[in-house]
C-alpha positions in Angstrom: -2.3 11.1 -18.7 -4.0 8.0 -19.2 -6.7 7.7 -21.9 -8.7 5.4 -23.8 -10.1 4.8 -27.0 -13.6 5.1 -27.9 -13.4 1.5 -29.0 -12.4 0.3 -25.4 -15.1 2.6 -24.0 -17.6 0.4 -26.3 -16.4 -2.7 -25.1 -16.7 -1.8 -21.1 -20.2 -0.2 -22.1 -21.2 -3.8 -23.7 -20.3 -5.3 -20.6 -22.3 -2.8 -18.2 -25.9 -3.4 -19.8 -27.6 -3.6 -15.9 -25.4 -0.8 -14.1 -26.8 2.8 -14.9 -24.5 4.4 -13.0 -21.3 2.8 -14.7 -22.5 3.6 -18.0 -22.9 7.3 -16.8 -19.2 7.0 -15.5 -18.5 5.7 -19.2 -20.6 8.3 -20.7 -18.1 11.2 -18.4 -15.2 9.5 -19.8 -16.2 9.5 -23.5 -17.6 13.4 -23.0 -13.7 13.7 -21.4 -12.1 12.3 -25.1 -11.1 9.2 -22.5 -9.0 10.9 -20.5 -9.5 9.0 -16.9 -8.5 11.1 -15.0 -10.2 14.5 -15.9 -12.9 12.0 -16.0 -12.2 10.9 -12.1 -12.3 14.8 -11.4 -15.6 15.1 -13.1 -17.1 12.2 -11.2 -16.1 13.5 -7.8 -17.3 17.3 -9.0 -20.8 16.0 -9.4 -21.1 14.1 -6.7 -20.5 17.8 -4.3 -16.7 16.4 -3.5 -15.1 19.3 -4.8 -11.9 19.6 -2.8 -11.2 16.1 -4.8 -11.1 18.5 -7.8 -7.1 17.5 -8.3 -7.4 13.6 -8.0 -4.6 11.6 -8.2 -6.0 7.8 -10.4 -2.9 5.9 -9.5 -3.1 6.8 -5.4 -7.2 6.0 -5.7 -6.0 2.4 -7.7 -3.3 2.2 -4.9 -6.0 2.4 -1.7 -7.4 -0.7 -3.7 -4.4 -2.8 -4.2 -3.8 -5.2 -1.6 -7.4 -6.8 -2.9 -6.6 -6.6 -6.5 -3.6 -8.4 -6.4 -4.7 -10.7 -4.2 -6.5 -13.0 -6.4 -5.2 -10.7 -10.0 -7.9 -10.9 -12.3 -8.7 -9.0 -15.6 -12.4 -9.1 -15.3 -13.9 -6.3 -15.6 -17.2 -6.8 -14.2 -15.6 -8.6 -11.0 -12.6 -5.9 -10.2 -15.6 -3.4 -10.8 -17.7 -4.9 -7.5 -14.1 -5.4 -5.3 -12.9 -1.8 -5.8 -16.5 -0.3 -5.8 -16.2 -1.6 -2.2 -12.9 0.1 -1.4 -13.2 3.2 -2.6 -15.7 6.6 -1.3 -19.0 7.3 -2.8 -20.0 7.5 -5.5 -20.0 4.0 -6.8 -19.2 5.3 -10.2 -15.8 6.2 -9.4 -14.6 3.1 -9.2 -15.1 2.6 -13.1 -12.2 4.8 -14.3 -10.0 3.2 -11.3 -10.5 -0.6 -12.8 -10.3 0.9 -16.3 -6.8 2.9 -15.2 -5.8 -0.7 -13.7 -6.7 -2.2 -16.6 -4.7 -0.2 -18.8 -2.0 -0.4 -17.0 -2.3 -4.2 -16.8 -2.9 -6.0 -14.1 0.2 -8.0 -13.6 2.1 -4.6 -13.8 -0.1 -3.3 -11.7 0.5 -5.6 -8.9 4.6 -5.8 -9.5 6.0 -4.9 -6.1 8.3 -2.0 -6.7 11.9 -2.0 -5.1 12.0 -0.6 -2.2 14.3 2.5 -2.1 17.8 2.1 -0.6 18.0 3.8 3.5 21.4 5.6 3.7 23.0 5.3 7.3 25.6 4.6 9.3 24.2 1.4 9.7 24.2 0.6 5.6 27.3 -1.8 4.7 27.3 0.9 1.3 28.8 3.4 3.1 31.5 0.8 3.6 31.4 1.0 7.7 29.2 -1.6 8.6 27.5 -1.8 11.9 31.2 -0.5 13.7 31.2 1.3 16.8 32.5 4.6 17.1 34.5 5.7 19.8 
């Protein structure tokens, strides 16, 4: 569970004087004690996408991820306008996405993870290389 404080909320909120429907996303994360993603959940509820009811704040972050980390930035304001464009209506979602990403830190964020280790024949680990058999 990620969360935030209600000093952080301020600070995003100070930022978001022209964008109505940001603040209201800010305004479901306060009412949700900063918890993102029952925040997320509410978000997608009142916009009629309730079979979204059980979202997942790291795989909506990870649909965006190629264009954060492209040019890694923590604006808010300006990952706020490239994930708005990556993710489904409503635009307000992408405000607890940025915030998650945020939290998380960016840098981390954008930290290609190992990629797992394929068992096979055809592995030198399993000490048999690329023989033949026969």
């Amino acid at each position: 569970m990620i969360t935030i404080t209600s000093d952080e909320i301020a600070n995003f909120r100070s930022q978001l004087t022209d964008n109505p429907e940001a603040l209201a996303a800010l305004d479901l994360i306060e009412d949700c004690q900063g918890n993102l993603e029952d925040a997320t959940s509410l978000i997608l509820m009142r916009d009629g996408k309730e079979q979204f009811r059980q979202v997942d704040l790291a795989e909506l972050a990870n649909k965006c991820r190629k264009a954060i980390c492209s040019e890694p930035t923590e604006d808010f304001l300006g990952l706020l306008n490239l994930v708005g464009g990556f993710l489904p209506p409503p635009a307000s979602l992408a405000v607890p996405v940025v915030v998650y990403v945020l939290k998380v830190g960016v840098k981390n964020f954008c930290k290609v993870p190992k990629p797992q280790q394929e068992w096979g024949p055809e592995n030198e680990e399993w000490g048999m290389g690329n023989q033949e058999w026969g």
